[in-house]
N, CA, C and O atoms as a GROMACS GRO file, in nm:
protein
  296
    1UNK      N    1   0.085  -0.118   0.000
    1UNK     CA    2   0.000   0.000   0.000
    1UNK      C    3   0.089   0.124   0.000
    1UNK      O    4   0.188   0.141   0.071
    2UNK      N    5   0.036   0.212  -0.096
    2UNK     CA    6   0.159   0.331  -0.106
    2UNK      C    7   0.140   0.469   0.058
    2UNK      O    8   0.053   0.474   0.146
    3UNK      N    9   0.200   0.512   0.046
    3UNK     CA   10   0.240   0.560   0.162
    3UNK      C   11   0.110   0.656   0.225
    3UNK      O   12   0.055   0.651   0.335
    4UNK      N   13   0.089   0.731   0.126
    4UNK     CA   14   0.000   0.862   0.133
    4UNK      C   15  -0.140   0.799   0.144
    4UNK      O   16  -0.235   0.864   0.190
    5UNK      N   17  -0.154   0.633   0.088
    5UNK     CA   18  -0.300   0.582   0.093
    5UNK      C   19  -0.305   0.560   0.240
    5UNK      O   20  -0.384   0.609   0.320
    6UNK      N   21  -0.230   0.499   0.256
    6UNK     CA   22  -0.196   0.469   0.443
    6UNK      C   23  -0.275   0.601   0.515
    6UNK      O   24  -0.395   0.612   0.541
    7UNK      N   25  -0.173   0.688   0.535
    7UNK     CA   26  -0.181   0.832   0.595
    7UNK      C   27  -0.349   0.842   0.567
    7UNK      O   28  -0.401   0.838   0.678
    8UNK      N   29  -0.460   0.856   0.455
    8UNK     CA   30  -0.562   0.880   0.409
    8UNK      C   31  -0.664   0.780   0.463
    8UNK      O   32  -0.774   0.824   0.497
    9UNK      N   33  -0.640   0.654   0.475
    9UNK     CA   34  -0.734   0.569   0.527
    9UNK      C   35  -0.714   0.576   0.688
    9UNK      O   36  -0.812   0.552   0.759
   10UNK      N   37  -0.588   0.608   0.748
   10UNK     CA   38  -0.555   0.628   0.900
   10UNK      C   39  -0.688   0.737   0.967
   10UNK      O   40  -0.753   0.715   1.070
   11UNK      N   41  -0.698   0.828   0.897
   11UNK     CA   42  -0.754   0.972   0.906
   11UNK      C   43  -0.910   0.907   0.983
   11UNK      O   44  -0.940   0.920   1.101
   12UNK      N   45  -0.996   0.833   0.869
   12UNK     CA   46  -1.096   0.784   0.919
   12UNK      C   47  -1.130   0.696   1.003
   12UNK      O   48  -1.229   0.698   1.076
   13UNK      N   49  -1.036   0.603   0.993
   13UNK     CA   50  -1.040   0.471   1.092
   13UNK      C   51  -1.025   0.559   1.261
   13UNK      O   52  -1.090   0.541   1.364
   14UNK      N   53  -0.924   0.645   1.234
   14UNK     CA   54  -0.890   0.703   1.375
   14UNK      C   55  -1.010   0.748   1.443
   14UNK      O   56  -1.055   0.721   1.555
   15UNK      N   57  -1.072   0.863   1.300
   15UNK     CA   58  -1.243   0.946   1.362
   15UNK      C   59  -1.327   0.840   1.429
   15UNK      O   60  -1.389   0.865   1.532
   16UNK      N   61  -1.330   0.716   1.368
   16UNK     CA   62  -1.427   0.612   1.412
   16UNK      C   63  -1.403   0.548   1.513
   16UNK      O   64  -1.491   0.481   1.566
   17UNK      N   65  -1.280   0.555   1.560
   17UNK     CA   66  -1.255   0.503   1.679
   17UNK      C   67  -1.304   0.587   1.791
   17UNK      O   68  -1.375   0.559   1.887
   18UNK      N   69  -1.235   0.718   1.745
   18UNK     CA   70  -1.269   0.847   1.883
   18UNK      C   71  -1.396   0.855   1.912
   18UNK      O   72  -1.437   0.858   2.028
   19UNK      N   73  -1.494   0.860   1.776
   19UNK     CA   74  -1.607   0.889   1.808
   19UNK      C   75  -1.652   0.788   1.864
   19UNK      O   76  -1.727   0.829   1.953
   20UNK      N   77  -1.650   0.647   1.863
   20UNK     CA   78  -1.649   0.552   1.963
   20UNK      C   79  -1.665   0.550   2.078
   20UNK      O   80  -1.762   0.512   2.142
   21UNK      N   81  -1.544   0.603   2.122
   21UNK     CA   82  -1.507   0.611   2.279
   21UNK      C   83  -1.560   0.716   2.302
   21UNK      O   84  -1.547   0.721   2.424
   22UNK      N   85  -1.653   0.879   2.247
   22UNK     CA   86  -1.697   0.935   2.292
   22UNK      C   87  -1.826   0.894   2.333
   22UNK      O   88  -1.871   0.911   2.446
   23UNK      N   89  -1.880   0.843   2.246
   23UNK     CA   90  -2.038   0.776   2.190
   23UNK      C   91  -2.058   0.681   2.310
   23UNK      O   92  -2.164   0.683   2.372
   24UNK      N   93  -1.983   0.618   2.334
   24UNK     CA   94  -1.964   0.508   2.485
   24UNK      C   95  -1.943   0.602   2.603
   24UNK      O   96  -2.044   0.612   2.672
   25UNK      N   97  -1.867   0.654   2.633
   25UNK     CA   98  -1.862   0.780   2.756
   25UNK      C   99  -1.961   0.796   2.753
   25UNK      O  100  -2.006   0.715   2.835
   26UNK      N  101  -2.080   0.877   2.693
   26UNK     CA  102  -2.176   0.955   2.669
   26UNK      C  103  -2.266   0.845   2.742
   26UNK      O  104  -2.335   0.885   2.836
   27UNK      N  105  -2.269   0.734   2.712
   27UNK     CA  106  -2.381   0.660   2.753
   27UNK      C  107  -2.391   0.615   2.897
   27UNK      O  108  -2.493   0.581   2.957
   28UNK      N  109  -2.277   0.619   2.938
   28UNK     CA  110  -2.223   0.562   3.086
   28UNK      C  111  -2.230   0.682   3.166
   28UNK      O  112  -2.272   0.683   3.282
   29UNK      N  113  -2.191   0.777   3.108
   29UNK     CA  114  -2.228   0.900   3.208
   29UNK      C  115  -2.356   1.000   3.198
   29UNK      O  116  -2.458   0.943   3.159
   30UNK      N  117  -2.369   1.133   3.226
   30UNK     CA  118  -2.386   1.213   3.236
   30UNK      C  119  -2.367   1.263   3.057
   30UNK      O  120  -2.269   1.233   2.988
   31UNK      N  121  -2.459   1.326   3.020
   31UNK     CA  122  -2.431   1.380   2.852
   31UNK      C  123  -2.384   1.531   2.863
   31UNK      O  124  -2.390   1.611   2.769
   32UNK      N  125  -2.337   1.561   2.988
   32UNK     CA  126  -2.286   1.720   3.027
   32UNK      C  127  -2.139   1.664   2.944
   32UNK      O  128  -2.092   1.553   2.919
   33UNK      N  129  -2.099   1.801   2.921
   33UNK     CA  130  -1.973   1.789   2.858
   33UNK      C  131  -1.899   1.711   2.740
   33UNK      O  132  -1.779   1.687   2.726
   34UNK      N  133  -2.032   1.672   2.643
   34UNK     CA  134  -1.975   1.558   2.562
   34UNK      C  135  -1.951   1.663   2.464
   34UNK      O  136  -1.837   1.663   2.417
   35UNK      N  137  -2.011   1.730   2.432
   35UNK     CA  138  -2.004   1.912   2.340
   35UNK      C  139  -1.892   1.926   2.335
   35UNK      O  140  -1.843   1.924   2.223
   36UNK      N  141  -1.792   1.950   2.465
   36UNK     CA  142  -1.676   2.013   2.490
   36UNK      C  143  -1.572   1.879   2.435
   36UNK      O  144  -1.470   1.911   2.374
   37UNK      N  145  -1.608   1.701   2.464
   37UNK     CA  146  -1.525   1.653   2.379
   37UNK      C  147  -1.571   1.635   2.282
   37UNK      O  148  -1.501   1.541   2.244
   38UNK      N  149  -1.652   1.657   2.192
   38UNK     CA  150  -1.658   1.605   2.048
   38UNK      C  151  -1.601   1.752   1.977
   38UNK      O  152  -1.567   1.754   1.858
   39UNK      N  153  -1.594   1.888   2.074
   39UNK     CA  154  -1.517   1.969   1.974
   39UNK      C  155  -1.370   1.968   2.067
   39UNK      O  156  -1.349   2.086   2.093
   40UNK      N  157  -1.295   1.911   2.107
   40UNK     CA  158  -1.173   1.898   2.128
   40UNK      C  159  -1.137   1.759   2.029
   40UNK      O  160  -1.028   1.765   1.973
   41UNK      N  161  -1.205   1.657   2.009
   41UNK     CA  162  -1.251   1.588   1.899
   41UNK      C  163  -1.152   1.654   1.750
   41UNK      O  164  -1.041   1.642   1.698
   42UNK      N  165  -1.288   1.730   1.729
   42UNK     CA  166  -1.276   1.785   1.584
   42UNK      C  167  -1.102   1.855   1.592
   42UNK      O  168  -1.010   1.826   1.515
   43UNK      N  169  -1.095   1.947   1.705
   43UNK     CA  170  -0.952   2.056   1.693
   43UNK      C  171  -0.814   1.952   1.695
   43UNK      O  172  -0.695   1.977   1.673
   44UNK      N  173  -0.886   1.819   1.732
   44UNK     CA  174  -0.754   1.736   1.742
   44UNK      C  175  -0.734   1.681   1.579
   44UNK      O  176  -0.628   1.675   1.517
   45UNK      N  177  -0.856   1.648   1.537
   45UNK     CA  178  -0.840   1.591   1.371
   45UNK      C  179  -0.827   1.733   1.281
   45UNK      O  180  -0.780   1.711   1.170
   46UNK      N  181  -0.853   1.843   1.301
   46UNK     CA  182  -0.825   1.950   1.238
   46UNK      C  183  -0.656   1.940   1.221
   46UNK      O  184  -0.589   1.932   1.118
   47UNK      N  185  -0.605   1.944   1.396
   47UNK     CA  186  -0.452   1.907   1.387
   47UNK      C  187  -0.354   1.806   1.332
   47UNK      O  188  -0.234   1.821   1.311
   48UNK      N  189  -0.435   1.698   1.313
   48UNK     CA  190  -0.363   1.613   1.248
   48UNK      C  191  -0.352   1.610   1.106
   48UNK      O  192  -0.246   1.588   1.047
   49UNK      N  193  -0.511   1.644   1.026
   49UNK     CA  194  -0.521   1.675   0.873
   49UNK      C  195  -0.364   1.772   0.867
   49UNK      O  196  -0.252   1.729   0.840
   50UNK      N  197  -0.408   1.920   0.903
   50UNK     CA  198  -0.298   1.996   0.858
   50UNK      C  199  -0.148   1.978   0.917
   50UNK      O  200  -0.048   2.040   0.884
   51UNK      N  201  -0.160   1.880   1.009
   51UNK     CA  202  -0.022   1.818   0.964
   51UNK      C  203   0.029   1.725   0.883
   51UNK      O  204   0.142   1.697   0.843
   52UNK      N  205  -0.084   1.679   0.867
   52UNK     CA  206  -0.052   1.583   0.719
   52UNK      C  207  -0.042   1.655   0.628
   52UNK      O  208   0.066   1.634   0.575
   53UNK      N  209  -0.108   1.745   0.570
   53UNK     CA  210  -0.121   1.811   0.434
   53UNK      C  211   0.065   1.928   0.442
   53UNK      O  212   0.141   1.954   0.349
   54UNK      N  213   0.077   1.975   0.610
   54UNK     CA  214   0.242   2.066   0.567
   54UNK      C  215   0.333   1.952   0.572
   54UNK      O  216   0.443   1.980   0.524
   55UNK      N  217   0.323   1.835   0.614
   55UNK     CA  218   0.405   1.722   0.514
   55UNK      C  219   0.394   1.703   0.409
   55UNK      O  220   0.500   1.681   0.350
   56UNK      N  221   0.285   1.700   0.341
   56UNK     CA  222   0.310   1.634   0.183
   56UNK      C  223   0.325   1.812   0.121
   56UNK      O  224   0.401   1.810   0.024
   57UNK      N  225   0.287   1.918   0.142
   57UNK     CA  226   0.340   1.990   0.038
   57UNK      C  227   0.453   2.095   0.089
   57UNK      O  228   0.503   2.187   0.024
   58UNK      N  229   0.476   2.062   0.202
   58UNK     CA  230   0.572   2.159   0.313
   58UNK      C  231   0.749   2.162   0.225
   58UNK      O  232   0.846   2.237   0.228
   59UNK      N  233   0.723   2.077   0.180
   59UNK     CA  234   0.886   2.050   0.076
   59UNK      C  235   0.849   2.186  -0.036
   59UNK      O  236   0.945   2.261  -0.053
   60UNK      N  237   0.749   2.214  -0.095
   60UNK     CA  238   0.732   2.274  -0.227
   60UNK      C  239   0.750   2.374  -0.206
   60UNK      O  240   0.835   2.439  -0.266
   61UNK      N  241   0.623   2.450  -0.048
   61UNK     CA  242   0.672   2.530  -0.036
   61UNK      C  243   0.778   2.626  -0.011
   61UNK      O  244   0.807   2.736  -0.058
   62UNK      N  245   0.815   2.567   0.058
   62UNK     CA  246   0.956   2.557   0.067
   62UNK      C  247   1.095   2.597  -0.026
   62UNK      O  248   1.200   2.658  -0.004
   63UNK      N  249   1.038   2.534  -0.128
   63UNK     CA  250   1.127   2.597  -0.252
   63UNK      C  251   1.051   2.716  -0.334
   63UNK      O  252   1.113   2.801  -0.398
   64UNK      N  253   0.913   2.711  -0.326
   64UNK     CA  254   0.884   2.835  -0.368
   64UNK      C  255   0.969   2.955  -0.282
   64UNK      O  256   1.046   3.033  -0.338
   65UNK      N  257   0.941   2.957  -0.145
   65UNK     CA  258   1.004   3.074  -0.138
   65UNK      C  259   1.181   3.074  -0.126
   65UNK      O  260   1.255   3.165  -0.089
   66UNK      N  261   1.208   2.960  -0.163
   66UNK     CA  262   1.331   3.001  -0.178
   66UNK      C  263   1.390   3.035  -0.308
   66UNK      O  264   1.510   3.063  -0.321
   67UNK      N  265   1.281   3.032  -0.432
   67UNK     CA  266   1.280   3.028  -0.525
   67UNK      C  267   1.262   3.197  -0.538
   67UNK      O  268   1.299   3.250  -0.643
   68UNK      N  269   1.225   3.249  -0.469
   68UNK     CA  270   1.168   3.382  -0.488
   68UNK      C  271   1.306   3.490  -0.421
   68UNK      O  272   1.355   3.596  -0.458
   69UNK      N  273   1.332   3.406  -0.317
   69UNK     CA  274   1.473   3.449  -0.213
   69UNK      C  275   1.603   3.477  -0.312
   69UNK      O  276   1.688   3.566  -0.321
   70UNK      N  277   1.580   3.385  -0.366
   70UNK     CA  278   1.674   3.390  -0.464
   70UNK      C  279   1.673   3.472  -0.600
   70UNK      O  280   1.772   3.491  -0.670
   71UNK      N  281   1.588   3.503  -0.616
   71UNK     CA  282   1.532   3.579  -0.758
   71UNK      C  283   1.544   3.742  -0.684
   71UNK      O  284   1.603   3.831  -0.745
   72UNK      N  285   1.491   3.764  -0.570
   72UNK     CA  286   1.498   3.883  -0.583
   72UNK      C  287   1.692   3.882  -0.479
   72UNK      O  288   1.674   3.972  -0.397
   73UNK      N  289   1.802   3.842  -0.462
   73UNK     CA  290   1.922   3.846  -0.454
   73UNK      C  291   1.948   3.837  -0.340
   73UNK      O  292   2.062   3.870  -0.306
   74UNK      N  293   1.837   3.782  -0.222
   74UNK     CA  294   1.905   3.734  -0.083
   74UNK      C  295   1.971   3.641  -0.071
   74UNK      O  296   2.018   3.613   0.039
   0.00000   0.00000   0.00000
């Protein structure tokens, strides 16, 4: 399996797990505070997408601006 399919199928399997273990909390307890984890939830998969995505294009950019660094004589 190529690398980036990995990384892409990880993404969801992970959501389905969390939401899991929230979805189960929720039932065993009290439904106070499940709000506060299903959006610490989301800010954690927000964090991981865009660290996946400044890995795969974090190299390019990268040379763009050094591409530009260089053009104008720094």
């Amino acid at each position: 399996m190529h690398h980036k399919e990995v990384k892409a199928t990880m993404l969801p399997d992970l959501y389905r797990r969390l939401r899991g273990l929230v979805v189960r909390k929720g039932e065993l307890e009290d439904e106070k505070g499940q709000g506060m984890v299903e959006y610490a939830l989301i800010l954690v998969l927000i964090a991981i997408v865009v660290i996946v995505i400044l890995q795969v294009v974090g190299h390019q950019v990268n040379n763009v601006f050094s591409n530009i660094s260089n053009a104008l004589g720094t």
